[in-house]
C-alpha positions in Angstrom: 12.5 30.6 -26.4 9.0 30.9 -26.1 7.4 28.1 -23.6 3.8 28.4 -24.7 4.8 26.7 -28.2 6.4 23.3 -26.1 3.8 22.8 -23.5 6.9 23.7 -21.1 4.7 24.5 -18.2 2.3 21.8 -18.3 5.1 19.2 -18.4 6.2 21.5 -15.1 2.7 20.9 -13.9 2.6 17.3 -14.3 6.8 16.5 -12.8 6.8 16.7 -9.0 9.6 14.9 -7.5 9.1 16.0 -4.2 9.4 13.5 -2.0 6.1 14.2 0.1 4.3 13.8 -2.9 5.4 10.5 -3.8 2.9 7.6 -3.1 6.1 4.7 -3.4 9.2 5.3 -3.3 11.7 1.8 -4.5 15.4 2.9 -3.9 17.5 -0.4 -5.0 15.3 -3.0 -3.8 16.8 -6.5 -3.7 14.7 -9.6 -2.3 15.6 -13.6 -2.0 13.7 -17.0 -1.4 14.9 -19.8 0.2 18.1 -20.0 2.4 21.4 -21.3 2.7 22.8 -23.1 -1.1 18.6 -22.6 -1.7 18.4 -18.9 -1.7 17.5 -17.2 -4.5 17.4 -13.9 -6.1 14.3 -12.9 -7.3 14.4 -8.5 -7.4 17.4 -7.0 -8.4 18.4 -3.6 -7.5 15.0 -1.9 -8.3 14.5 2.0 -8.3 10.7 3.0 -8.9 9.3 6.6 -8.0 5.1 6.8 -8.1 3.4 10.1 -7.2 0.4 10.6 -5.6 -2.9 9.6 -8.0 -0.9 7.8 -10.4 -2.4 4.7 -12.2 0.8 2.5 -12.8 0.5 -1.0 -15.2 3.0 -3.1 -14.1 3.6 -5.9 -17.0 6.0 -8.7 -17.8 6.1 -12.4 -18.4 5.0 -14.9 -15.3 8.4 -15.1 -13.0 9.3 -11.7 -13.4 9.0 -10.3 -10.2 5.5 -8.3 -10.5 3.7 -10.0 -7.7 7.4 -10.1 -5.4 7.3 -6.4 -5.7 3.5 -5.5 -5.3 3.5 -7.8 -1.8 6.3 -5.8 -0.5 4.8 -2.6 -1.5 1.5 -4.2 0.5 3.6 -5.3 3.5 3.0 -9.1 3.0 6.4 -9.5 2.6 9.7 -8.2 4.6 11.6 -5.7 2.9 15.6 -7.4 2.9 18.0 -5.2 1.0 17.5 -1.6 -0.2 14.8 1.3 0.4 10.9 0.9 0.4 9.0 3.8 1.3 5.0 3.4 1.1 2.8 7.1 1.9 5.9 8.4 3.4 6.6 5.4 5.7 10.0 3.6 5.3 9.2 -0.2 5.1 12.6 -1.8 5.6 13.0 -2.5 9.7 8.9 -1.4 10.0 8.0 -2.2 13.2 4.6 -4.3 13.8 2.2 -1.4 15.1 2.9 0.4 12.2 2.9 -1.8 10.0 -0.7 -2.8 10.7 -1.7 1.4 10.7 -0.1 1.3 7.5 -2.2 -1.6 5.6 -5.4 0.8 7.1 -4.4 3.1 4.2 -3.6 0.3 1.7 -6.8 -1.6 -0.4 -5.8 -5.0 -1.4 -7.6 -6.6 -4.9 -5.5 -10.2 -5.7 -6.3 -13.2 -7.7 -7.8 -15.3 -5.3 -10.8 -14.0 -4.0 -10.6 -15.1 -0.4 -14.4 -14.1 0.4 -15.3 -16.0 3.5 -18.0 -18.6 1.8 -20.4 -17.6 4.9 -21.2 -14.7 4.4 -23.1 -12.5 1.5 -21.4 -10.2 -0.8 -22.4 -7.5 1.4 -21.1 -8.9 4.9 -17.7 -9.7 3.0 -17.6 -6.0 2.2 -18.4 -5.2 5.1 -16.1 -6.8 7.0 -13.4 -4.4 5.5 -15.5 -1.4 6.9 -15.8 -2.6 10.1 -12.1 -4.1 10.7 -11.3 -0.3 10.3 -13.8 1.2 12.6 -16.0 2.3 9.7 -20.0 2.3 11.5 -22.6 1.0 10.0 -25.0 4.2 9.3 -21.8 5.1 7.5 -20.7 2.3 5.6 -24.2 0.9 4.2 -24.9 2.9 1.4 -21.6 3.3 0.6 -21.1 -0.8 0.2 -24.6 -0.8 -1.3 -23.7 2.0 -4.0 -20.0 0.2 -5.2 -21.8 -3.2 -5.1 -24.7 -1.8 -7.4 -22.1 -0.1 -9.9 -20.1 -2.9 -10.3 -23.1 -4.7 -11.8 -23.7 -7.1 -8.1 -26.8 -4.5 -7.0 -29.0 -8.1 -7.9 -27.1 -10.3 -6.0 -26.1 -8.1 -2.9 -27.3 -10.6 -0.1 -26.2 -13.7 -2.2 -23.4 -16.1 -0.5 -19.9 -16.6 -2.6 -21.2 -20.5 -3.8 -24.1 -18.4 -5.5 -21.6 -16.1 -7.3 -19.6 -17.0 -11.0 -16.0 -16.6 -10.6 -16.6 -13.1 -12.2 -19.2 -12.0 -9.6 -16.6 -12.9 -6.6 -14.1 -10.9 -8.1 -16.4 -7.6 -8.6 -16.8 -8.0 -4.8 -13.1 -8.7 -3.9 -12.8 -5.4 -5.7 -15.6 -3.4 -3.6 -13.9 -4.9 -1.0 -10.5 -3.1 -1.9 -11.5 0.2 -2.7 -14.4 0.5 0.0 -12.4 2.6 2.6 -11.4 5.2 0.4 -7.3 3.7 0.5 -4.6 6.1 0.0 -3.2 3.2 -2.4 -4.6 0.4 -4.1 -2.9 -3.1 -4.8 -4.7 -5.2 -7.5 -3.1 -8.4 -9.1 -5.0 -8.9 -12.1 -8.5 -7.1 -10.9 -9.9 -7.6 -14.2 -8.9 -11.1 -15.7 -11.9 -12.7 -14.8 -14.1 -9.7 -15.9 -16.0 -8.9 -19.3 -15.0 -6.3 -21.1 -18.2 -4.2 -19.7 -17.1 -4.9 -16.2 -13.7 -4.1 -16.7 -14.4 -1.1 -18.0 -16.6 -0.1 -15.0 -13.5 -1.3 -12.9 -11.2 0.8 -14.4 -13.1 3.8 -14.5 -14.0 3.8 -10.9 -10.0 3.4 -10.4 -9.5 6.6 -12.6 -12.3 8.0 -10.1 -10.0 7.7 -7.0 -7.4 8.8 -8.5 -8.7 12.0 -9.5 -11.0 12.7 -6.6 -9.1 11.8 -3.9 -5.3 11.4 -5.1 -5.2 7.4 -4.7 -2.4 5.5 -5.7 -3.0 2.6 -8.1 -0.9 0.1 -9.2 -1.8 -3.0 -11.1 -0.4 -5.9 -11.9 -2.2 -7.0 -15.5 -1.6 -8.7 -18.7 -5.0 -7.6 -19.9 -3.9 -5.3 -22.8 -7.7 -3.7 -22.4 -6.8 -0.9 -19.8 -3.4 0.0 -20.7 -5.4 3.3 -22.0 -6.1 4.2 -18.4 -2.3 4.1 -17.2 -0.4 6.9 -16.2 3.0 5.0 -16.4 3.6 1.7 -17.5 6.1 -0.1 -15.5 7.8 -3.6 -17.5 9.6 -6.2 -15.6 11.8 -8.8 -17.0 13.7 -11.2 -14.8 13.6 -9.2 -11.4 14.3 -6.1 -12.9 12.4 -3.2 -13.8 13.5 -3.0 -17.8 11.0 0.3 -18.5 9.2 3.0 -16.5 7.8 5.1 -19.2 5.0 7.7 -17.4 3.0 8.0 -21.0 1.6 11.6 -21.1 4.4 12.9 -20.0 7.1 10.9 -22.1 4.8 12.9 -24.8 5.2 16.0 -23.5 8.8 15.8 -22.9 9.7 14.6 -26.4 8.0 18.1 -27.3 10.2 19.7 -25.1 13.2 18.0 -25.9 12.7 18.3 -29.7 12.9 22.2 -29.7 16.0 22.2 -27.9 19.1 22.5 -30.7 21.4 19.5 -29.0 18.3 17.5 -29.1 16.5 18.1 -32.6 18.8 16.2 -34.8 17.9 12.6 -33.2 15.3 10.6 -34.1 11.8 10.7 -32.7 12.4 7.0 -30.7 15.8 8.0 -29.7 14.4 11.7 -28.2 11.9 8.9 -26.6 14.7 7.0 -24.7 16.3 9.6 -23.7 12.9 11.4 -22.4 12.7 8.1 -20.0 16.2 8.7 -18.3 15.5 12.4 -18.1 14.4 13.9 -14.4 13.5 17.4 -13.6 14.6 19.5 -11.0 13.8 23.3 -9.5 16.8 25.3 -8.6 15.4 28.2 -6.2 17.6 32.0 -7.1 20.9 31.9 -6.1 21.4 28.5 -5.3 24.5 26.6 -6.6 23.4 23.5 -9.2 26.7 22.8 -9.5 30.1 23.7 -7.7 33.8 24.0 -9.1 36.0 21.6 -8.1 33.3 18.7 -7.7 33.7 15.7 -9.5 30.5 15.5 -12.4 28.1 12.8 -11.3 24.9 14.8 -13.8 24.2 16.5 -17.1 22.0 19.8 -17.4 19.1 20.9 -19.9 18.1 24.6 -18.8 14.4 24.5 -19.5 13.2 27.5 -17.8 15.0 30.7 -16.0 18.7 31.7 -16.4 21.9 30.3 -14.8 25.4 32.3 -14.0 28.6 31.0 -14.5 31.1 31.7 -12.1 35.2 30.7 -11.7 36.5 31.2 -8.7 33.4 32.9 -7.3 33.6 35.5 -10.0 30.4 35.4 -12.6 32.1 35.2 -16.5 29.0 34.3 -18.4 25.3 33.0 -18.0 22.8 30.6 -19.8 19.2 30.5 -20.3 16.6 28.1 -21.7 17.9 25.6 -24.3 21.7 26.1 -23.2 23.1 23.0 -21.3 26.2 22.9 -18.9 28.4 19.9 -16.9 29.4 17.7 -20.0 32.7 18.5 -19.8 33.7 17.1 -16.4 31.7 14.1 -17.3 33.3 13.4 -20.9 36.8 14.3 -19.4 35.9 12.6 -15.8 37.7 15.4 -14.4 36.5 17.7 -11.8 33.9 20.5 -12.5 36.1 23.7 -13.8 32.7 26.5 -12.8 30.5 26.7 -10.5 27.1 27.2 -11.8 24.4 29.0 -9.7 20.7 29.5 -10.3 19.7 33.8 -10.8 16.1 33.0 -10.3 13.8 30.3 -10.4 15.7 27.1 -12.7 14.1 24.5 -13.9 16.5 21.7 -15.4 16.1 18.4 -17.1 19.1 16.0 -15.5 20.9 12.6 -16.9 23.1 11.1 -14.5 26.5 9.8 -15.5 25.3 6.7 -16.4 22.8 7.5 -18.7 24.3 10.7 -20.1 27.0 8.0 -21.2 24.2 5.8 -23.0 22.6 8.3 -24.6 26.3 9.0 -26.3 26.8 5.5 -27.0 23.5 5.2 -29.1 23.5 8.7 -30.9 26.1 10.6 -33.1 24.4 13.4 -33.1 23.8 13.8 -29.3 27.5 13.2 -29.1 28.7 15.6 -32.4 26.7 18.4 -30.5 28.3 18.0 -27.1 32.0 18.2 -29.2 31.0 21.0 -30.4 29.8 23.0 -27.3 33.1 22.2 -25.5 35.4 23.3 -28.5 33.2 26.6 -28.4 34.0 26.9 -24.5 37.9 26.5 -24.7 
């Protein structure tokens, strides 16, 4: 298989799920209002992965749980039930020291403007600047610069009651991105915005994350800067219904499409299944999976070579486009081979779960598997 004619490397370029590069990482998040008979669920059993310099579009109706989630990712709420880790740091029993170190890294953009009505655009910027320590000689032309480009560079030293609702919102946003954050927040940054202006918004967001690896997730139903996303993230009722990272869906249906199991189903069904699919590096020699385990995943081989072995002795190998650990989960019996890595492996992976769904809704997924099993008695 040749992996310059399926863009097999620059999907490998763009899929790093190492932990330390992940920006947020949601591990089944639950939260609740109220208490007692009043207590409500509101986020149910959420998982959400989102690297470093990711833009990320978080849409749904009003009531879904967009906001719920965002706060928690910001620390204005507690973390209940589940896992919540934000640049590294785990957010569930976050103590209050480092919780405030933590929001020192984090640029807030919301709704409501709150811009203190006493001061100028400026001072309100630069209050940010200075409650992080930022001096002055430091911080002036940068406030100056970001207040200029987002079209305020006339209106500068004018109070908030001076400013359209527009206006107060360009500063809320210079105010949010002015210390460089590691991650960005914003709750519908561009609503009250132009279409001029909201392009200058989102192109300064692309900025950060490109130049400096920031973290961006927004909260929108303004369908003018879903171009800029990275991954779209839909909610519906507390739940996180879609997570589709868009470039790389792309690439991965390439992928998928030249592998044989795959290249029968349909274009949206390789899609779907592109959405449930991780990857993971196997380093030489190490074991992907082990005889006698129960199957809780399904391999793709998309790059390197994998021996089989039976009672730790090697009776046949696979190499890019073969797939292994269907039969354990098909049979729900234990894994009959151990399968180790002979160099460097890279491997797309469904878990149980959605290796069974992706049966369920296709024939020829399924027909495929049959025959690969019968071939292997």
């Amino acid at each position: 298989m040749n992996q310059k004619n399926f863009g097999l490397d620059s999907l490998i370029a763009t899929w790093d799920s190492d932990p330390a590069n992940l920006s947020v990482n949601v591990e089944h998040l639950n939260h609740y209002y109220g208490e007692g008979e009043m207590r409500k669920q509101v986020l149910f059993d959420n998982c959400l992965k989102i690297r470093r310099g990711e833009i990320v579009i978080m849409t749904g109706p009003s009531g879904s749980g967009k906001t719920t989630l965002l706060t928690l990712i910001g620390t204005l709420r507690r973390v209940q039930e589940g896992s919540l880790k934000v640049i590294g740091q785990e957010l569930n029993g976050i103590s209050a020291a480092n919780t405030t170190e933590l929001r020192k890294q984090i640029g807030f953009i919301f709704q409501a403007h709150n811009l203190f009505e006493s001061l100028t655009a400026f001072q309100n910027v630069k209050m940010s600047t200075e409650l992080l320590g930022i001096g002055d000689a430091e911080s002036r032309l940068s406030i100056e610069t970001t207040l200029q480009r987002l079209g305020l560079g006339h209106r500068i030293h004018y109070k908030p009651k001076s400013l359209s609702g527009g206006q107060k919102q360009r500063v809320a946003i210079a105010r949010g991105i002015i210390h460089e954050p590691k991650l960005i927040l914003a709750d519908e940054p561009t609503a009250a915005l132009d279409a001029e202006s909201g392009r200058e918004v989102v192109t300064i967001f692309q900025e950060l994350a490109r130049n400096q690896d920031c973290t961006i997730i927004i909260v929108t139903h303004d369908n003018r800067i879903l171009d800029v996303a990275d991954r779209i993230v839909s909610m519906v009722d507390g739940n996180i219904r879609s997570n589709v990272l868009v470039q790389r869906n792309a690439m991965m249906c390439q992928v998928l499409n030249q592998f044989p199991i795959f290249r029968s189903m349909t274009p949206q069904a390789i899609s779907q299944v592109a959405d449930k699919m991780d990857m993971r590096r196997f380093s030489p020699n190490s074991e992907i999976i082990r005889q006698g385990e129960m199957g809780a995943e399904f391999f793709v081989i998309g790059k390197g070579e994998v021996d089989i072995e039976v009672d730790s002795k090697k009776i046949n190998s696979l190499s890019e486009g073969a797939f292994f650990g269907e039969v354990s989960l098909i049979k729900q019996q234990p894994r009959n081979a151990t399968v180790r890595a002979r160099d460097e492996v890279v491997c797309f992976v469904l878990s149980k779960d959605e290796f069974q769904s992706v049966i369920d809704s296709s024939t020829p997924f399924e027909e495929e598997l049959r025959k690969a099993i019968f071939s292997r008695q």
